[in-house]
N, C-alpha and C positions, 0 to 999 in steps of 0.2 A: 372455830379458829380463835383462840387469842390472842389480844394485840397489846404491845407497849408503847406509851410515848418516853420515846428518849433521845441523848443528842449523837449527830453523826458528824465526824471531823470532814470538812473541807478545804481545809487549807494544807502548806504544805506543815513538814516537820520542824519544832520549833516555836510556832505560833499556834494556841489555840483558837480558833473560828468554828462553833459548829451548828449544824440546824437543827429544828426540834423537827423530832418526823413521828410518825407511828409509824411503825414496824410488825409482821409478825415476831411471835415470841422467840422463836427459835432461828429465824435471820441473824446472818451477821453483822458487827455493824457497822459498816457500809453500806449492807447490802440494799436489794431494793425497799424500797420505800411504799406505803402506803398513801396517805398525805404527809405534807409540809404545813408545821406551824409557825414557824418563825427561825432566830437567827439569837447565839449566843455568842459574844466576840469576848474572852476574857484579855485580850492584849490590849485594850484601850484602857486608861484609868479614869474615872471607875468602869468596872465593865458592861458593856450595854445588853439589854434582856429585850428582844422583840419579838410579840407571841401574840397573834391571835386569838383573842379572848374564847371567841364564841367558836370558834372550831374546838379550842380546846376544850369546852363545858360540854360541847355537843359530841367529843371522843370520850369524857369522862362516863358521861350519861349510857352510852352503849358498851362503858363496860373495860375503857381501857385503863389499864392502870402505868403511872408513872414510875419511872426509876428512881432509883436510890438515889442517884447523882442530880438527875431534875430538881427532885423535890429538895434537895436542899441549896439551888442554883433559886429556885423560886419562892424559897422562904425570906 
């Protein structure tokens, strides 16, 4: 099975808020979730990035790869 870290909206329509989760690949996105890494809110200025480092390294490491969108949300 492979997995992506990407974000999943939680808020309503309107404002973006979303979390960072791994997913399988082919989930919707919504759908269910694998873990929770954190929390991207772009309606505050500037916008706030909250991630768990070491989950993260530790989904890197087995193998999950990040999205398009993440990875330029974290550069």
């Amino acid at each position: 099975m492979t997995v992506k870290i990407r974000l999943a909206k939680t808020s309503k329509k309107g404002s973006s808020i979303f979390r960072i989760v791994v997913v399988p690949t082919r989930s919707k996105r919504d759908g269910q979730c694998i873990d929770s890494l954190g929390l991207y809110d772009s309606t505050l200025n500037p916008p706030v990035l909250k991630i768990d480092k070491e989950k993260y390294q530790e989904w890197i490491k087995k193998g999950a790869k990040p999205s398009t969108g993440l990875r330029k949300i974290l550069k």
